[in-house]
C-alpha positions, 0 to 999 in steps of 0.5 A: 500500500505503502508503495502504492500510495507513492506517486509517480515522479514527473519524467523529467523534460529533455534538455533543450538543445541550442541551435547551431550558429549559421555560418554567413556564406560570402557574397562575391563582391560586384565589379564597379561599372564603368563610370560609377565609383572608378576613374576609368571613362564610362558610359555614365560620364560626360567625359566617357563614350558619346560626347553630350550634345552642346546646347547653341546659345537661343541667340543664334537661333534668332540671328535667321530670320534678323537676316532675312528681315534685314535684308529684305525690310530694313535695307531697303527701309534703310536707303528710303530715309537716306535718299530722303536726307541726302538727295541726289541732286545736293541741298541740304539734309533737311530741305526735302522735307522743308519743300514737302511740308511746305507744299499744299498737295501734300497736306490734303493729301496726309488729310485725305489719308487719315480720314479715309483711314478712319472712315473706312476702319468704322464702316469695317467694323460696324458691317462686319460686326453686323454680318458675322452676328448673322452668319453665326447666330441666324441659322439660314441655309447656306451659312457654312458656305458663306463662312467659306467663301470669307476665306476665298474672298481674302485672297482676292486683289484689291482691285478685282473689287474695285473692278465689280463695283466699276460694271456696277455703279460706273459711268457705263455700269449697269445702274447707269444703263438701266437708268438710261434705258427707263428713262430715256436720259442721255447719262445716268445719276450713279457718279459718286465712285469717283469721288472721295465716297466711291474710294470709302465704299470701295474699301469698306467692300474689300476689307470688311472679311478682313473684320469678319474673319477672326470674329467668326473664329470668336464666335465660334468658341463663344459658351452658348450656355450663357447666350441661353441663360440670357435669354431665360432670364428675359434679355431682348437679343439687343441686351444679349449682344450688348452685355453677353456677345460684345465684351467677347468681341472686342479683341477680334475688333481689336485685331480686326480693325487694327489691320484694316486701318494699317492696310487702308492707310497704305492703300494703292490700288483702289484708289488708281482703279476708281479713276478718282482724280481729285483723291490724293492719298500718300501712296498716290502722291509717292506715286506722283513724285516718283513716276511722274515727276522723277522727284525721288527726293519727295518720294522718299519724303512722303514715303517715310512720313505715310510709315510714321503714319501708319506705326503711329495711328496703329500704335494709338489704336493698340492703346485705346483697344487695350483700355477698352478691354480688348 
């Protein structure tokens, strides 16, 4: 009993053995690639394999189109000012334009210039604001093609319009004709194309395109959503040109009218074609001095003062267009 009543003794846990210490194996050291870490010439360095390309200055770039410029712009700009201070047939610097400031011919003629300038850069205006609010906001059929036929009327020479308006409104033209033939007068009414009003309606004709084309382009990315909300909100189509179309308008104007005054300045042919005698404008009167009078002294002189003209009027233009918003 006694033996029995013994308990057991616990078995005794085997002893815990420690694990054995991995020896590290060795990592074959890498070989330095060439231009990193090594003094030998790589790939990697400016100095090794394929040379960097070298960057020209922006400068050079420029100096190209500095030559053609020159050559074909200021060179010759360049001889008109010094003929104009140096004359071929002597006196001195200033006496060319002491004569031509002098002479009534040339200060109705700067007038005439001016003011045919102006007056056909307004009627630009207004007609092409008029005629592009119509093509891109009246749907009629035919708009699309219109808008094309802008673009082709671009390219059209200066007297071909002047030409058209001749058959038309001229003294042989087809109102005068079919004047006569109703009434039985000897000559029509129609002669106002000869006049300073026929040049001014010859080139409100020919350069209102020029208007009408960057503001098609406006148009055309114009929000439409704002046209709609406008009129949701009551707006009569005046109010939405005036509030809502106008201020979006007003760089193309800008751009517009700025070229039309700079091209109707230095216009030739359409004041030659209308057979107006009694227009003088500066390019006539260059051509007069020069052609007809082998006056190149004059020439030159009227030729410098139509430029100062030109970079003036349009450089006040520029300014009151940026004042407006444009």
């Amino acid at each position: 009993m006694r033996d029995a009543s013994r308990r057991a003794p616990a078995p005794t846990p085997p002893p815990q053995t420690q694990p054995e210490p991995q020896t590290p194996v060795p990592v074959p050291a890498q070989a330095p690639s060439a231009g990193r870490g090594s003094g030998e010439p790589g790939l990697g360095r400016p100095g090794g394999g394929a040379p960097r390309s070298r960057r020209l200055p922006r400068g050079v770039w420029a100096l190209p189109p500095v030559a053609v410029l020159a050559l074909a712009f200021l060179y010759p700009l360049g001889l008109v000012v010094q003929q104009s201070f140096t004359p071929e047939n002597g006196g001195g610097a200033l006496d060319a334009y002491r004569s031509v400031f002098a002479s009534t011919a040339f200060r109705e003629a700067l007038g005439t210039t001016v003011w045919l300038a102006v007056g056909a850069t307004a009627g630009c205006l207004v007609l092409g604001f008029a005629l592009a609010l119509v093509i891109a906001f009246v749907p009629f059929p035919g708009a699309r093609a219109v808008a094309k036929f802008i673009d082709v009327f671009l390219s059209f020479p200066s007297f071909l319009i002047t030409l058209a308006l001749l058959f038309v409104y001229g003294t042989v033209g087809m109102a005068n004709g079919a004047w006569t033939d109703l009434t039985g007068a000897p000559e029509g009414p129609f002669r106002f194309l000869a006049t300073p009003w026929g040049v001014l309606l010859a080139e409100i004709t020919y350069f209102t395109p020029f208007v009408m084309r960057p503001l098609l382009a406006a148009f055309s990315q114009l929000d439409t959503a704002q046209l709609e909300v406008a009129a949701g909100l009551g707006a009569r189509p005046a109010r939405i040109v005036r509030r809502v179309i106008l201020p979006e308008a007003l760089p193309a104007l800008a751009a517009g009218g700025s070229l039309v005054l700079v091209m109707c300045l230095n216009e030739f042919g359409i004041v030659l074609f209308t057979g107006a005698k009694g227009v003088t404008t500066l390019p006539m009167l260059v051509y007069g001095k020069a052609i007809l009078e082998s006056d190149y002294a004059a020439a030159c002189v009227v030729a410098v003062v139509n430029i100062a003209v030109s970079v003036g009027l349009f450089g006040l233009y520029r300014v009151v267009g940026k004042r407006a918003g444009a």
